[in-house]
N, C-alpha and C positions, 0 to 999 in steps of 0.2 A: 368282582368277577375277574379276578389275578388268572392273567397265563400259568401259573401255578397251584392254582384252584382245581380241587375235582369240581366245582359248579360250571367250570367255564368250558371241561371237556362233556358234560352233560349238557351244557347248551352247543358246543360243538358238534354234536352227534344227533340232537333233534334238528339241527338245523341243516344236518347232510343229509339225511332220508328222505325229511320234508323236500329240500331244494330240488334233490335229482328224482323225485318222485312228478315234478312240475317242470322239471328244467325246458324240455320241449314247447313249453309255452313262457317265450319271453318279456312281455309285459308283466304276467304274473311271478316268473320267478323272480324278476326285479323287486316286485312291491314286495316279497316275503324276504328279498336280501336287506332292501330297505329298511324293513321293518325289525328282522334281527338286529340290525346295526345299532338302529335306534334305542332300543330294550338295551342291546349292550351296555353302550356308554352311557343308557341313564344307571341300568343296574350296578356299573367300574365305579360311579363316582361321579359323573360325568352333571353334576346338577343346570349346568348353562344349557339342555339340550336346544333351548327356545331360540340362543344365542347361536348355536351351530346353523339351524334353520334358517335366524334372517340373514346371517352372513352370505350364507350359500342361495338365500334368495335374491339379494343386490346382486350380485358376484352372477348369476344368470340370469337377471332382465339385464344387468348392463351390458352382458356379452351378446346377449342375441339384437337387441341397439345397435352394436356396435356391425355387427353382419348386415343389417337392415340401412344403415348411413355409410354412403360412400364418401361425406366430407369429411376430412381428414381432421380437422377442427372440433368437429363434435365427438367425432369416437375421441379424441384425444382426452376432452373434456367427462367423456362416460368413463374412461382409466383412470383420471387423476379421480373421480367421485370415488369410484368404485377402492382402490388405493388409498383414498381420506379414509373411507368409514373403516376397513380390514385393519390398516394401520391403526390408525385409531382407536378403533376398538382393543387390539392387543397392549397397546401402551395403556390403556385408561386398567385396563385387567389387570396387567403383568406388572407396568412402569410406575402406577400414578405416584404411589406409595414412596418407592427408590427414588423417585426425583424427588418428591417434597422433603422426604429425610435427606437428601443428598444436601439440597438446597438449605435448609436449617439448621443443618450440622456447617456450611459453608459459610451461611453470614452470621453464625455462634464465634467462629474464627475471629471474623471479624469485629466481635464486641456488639455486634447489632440482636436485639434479645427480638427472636421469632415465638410466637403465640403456638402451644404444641397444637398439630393438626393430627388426628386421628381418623385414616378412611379403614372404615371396615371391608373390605375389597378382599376377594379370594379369587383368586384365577382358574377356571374353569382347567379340568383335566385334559392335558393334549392340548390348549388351545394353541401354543406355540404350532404345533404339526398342523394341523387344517388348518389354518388362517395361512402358513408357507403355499402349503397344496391350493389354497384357491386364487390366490393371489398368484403362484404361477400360471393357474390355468386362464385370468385374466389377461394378463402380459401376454402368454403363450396364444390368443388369441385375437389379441391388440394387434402383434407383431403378427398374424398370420401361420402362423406355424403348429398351431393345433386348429381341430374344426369346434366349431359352439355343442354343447350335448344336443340331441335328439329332445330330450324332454326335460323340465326338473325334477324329475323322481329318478333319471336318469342322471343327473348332476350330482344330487343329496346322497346318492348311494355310492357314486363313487367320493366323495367328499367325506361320508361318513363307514366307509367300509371299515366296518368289527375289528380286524388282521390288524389294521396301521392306524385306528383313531385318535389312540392312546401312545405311542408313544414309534409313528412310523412302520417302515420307510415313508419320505414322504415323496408321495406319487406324482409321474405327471399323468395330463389328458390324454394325450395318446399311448401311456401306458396301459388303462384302464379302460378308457369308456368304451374303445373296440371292443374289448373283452366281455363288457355289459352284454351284447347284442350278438354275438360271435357263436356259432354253433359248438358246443360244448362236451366233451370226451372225459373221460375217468377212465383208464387202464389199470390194471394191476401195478404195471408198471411205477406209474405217475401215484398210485395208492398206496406203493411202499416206499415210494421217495419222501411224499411226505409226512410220512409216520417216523419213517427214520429221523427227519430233520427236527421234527419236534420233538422225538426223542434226545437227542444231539442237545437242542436247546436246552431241555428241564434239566439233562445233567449238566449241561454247563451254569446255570443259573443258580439250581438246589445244591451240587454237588463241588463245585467251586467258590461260585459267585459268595456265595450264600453262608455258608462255611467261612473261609476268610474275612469278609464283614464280620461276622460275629464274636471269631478265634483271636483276632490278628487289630483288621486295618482299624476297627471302631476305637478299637483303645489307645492305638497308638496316635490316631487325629485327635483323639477326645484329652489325652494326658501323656504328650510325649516327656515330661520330666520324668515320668514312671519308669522309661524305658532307655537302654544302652543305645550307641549308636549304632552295634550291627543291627539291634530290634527297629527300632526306628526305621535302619533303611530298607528290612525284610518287609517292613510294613507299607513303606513306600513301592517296591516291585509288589506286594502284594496286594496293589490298590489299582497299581498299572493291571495286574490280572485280572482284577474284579470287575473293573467298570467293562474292560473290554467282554469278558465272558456274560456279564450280565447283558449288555446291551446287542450282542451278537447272539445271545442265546435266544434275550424277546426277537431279535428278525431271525432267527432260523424259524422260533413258535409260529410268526407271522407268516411266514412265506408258504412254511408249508401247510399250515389252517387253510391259505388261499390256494393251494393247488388241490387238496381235499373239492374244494367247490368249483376247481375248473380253472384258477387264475393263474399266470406265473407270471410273481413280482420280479424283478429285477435285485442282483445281489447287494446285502447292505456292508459288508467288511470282505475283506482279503489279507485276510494275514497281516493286518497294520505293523505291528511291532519289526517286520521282517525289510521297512522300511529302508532304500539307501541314502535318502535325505530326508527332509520335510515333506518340499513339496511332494513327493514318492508316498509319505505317511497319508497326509490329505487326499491322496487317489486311493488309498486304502480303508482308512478310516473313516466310519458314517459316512458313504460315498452319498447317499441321498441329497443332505445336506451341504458336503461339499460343491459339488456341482450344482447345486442351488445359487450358493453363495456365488458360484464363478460363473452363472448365467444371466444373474439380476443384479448382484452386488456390482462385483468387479469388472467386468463386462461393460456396464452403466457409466462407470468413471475412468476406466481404462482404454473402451473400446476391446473389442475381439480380438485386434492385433496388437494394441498396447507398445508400440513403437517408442513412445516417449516413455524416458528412464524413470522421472520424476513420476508421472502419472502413473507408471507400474508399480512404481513402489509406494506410491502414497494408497493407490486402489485397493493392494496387498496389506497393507494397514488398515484401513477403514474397511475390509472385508473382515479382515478378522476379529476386528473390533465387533464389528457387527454378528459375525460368529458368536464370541463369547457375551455378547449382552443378551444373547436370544437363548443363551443357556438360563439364567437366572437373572433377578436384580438384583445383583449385587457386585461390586467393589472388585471381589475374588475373580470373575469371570472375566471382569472385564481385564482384568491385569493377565489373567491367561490369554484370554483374545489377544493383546498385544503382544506377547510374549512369542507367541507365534506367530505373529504380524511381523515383528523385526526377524524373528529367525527364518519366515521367508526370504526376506527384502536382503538377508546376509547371503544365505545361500545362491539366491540369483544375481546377486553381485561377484560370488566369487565364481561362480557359473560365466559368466560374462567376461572376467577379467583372466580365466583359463582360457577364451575363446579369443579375444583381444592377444594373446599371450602367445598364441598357438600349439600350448601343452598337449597331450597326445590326450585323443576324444576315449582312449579304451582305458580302465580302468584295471588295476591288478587285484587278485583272490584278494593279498593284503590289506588295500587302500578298500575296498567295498568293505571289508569286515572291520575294517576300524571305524569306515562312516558308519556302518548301521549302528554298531555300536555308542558311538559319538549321539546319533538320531534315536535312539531308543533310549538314551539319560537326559537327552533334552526333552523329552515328551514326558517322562517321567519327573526330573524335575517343575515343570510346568502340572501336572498331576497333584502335585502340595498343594498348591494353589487352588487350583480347580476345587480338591476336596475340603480343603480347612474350609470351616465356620465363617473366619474371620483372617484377615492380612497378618492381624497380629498371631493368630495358632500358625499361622503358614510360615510364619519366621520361628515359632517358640518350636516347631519341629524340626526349623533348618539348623537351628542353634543346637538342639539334642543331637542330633546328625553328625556335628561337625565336635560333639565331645571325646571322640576318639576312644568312647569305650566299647568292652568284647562282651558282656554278659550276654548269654544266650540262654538262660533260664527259663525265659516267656515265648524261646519257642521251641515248642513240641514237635516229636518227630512227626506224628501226622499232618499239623502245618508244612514244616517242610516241604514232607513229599508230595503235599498237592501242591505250592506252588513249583515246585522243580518239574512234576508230570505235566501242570498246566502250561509252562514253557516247552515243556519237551513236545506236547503234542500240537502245542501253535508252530514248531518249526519245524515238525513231520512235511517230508513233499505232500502236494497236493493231489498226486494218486494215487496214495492210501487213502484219505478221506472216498473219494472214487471207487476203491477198491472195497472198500469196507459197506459205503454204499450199494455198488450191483449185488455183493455177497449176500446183503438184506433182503434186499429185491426180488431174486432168487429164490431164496427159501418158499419153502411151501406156507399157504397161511395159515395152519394152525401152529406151526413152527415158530412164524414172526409173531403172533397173537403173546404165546412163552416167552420169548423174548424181551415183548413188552410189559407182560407182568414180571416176568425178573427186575428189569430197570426202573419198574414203579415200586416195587417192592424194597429193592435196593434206596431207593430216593427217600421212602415214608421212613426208612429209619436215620438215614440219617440227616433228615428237615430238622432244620430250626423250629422249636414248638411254635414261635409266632409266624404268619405268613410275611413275606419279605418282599415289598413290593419292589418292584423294575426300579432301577437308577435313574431312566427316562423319562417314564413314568411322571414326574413331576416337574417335566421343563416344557 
């Protein structure tokens, strides 16, 4: 049940009538959000539901424990439990495999002959996303700073809401579980915003994402000897477009699925690429996650204020390490994790030694556009990585890159011009986006109804005959 499923907008649409048909009575629209959620994600793929359940079962006796004990000793104790099995549990899913290969492949080096171990292990859908989400809401309630839920059917639903189970934003408690219990409004208003945004999403996902994967970026990860080097690096800006339109298209679907029911998430991108350094990117990019990482991660080993140079920049590594191994198990993530570990730890050094320097704090038209510039080929660069297979494709690409040839045969005018309009229209101001929005809004509804079937009609021709699942989707 793909955000790009008509199944998924027919369970969108029973489950709006039904919801606000009951809304007024809270317990019960709870247990019927619940229960969509759950059908969801067994229906997406989701076969660990069992595993979602106890997770979010420990993760709420230990938190209500912890409200209940004022010695400081045992809630400690109920966190680090609660911490063992979450952690735990996502390593034994996600990791076991990557380590025992890592580990066998490592004493092979060394001449020591390891016995092949085979686990048949598959990692539940999303579980990377709700195991972050509960585990913050752990911490976040260790430390005080959110309240325990009201009930567990009240936890499970925010834990497993349909919108972000699969692949985000990942939520905090005080984002959500107000909202559980919160008196609930639907306006025209608020019902053309988020129609708009899902619409917004499906063409970014069907009509770029989706497109470019199929035309462009697969072939050229899959066989860059195939291709020249301007191909190659059209394939590379065309992979920078993709993941981002893919994964900004599933959170525009998400956000506004959940304002259809009365929610509003919080935004998950702003214009990343438009970036004037890194750390500038990471306030843009998957912001959910980012400030995840810079609340538990680094936070944890740096401290809030992060005073010591050392400690900043080692936190700023081991954050992003930890970043890129929560992408995938594999080898590739982690050398992007790093990748962008050190190119923080550069940046805040020369940040630092401009300040130590007394270099003037304002910055010219010039110097901004050559940093974004600069910041939008190191993310791209790091992007090879991220997508190749393998270390070794992520070099046999860089190598085709660097052959200094011009064929432009394999690419087609309508390649081009979606990757050109898809940068043109990531670096439109922000109020057109705005503008184009209230003009939606506006309209009468049978006018916007038209509209939607123009841009569904537009999409069904030209979808990939396979459906094309989220980039996310899978970490």
């Amino acid at each position: 049940m793909l955000f790009t499923s008509g199944t998924y907008y027919i369970f969108l649409i029973a489950v709006f009538f039904v919801y606000w048909a009951i809304a007024w009575r809270i317990r019960l629209r709870i247990a019927l959000l619940l229960a969509a959620s759950c059908f969801f994600y067994a229906a997406a793929g989701g076969r660990a539901l069992l595993l979602l359940v106890a997770i979010s079962a420990i993760d709420f006796t230990t938190t209500r424990l912890m409200v209940r004990r004022c010695d400081q000793t045992k809630r400690r104790r109920l966190l680090l439990l609660s911490l063992t099995i979450d952690i735990g549990a996502l390593c034994l899913f996600k990791y076991a495999v990557f380590f025992i290969e890592s580990v066998s492949g490592g004493l092979s080096l060394l001449s020591i002959a390891v016995p092949a171990a085979r686990l048949n292990i598959v990692a539940p859908m999303g579980i990377s996303f709700f195991i972050f989400q509960s585990l913050a809401y752990v911490i976040d309630v260790y430390r005080k700073d959110a309240e325990p839920a009201r009930s567990y059917a009240d936890y499970l639903a925010f834990v497993s809401f349909f919108p972000t189970i699969v692949a985000g934003p990942i939520l905090r408690a005080k984002q959500l579980l107000p909202q559980l219990r919160a008196r609930l409004m639907l306006d025209s208003t608020t019902g053309g915003q988020a129609l708009f945004l899902i619409a917004i999403g499906l063409i970014k996902k069907i009509a770029i994402a989706d497109y470019l994967s199929a035309n462009l970026v697969e072939r050229v990860f899959d066989f860059p000897e195939r291709f020249s080097s301007l191909e190659v690096l059209a394939g590379i800006y065309g992979y920078a477009l993709q993941i981002y339109t893919d994964f900004s298209g599933y959170s525009d679907i998400a956000i506004g699925s959940a304002m259809l029911l009365g929610f509003n998430l919080p935004a998950n991108f702003n214009a990343p690429y438009r970036a004037l350094d890194l750390p500038d990117f990471w306030r843009r990019w998957h912001i959910s996650l980012s400030t995840w990482l810079r609340d538990y991660i680094f936070f944890a080993i740096a401290g809030p204020r992060a005073r010591n140079s050392m400690a900043l920049y080692g936190g700023l590594v081991v954050t992003m390490l930890v970043g890129g191994l929560w992408h995938g198990p594999a080898w590739t993530f982690v050398l992007w994790g790093l990748m962008h570990g050190v190119g923080l730890v550069t940046v805040r050094a020369w940040l630092s030694l401009r300040k130590r320097l007394g270099l003037a704090k304002r910055i010219s038209r010039w110097s901004r556009f050559v940093s974004v510039v600069i910041t939008f080929h190191f993310v791209c660069f790091a992007w090879i990585f991220f997508r190749a297979e393998t270390i070794g494709r992520a070099i046999a690409v860089l190598s085709q890159l660097f052959t200094f040839t011009t064929d432009t045969s394999n690419l087609a005018l309508p390649l081009v011009m979606v990757i050109a309009l898809g940068f043109i229209a990531h670096w439109l101001p922000d109020g057109w986006f705005a503008i184009a929005r209230g003009g939606f809004v506006r309209l009468p509804a049978p006018v916007q109804a038209g509209a939607l079937f123009v841009v569904a009609l537009g999409l069904y021709f030209v979808a990939s005959s396979d459906i094309v699942p989220f980039i996310y989707s899978r970490f």
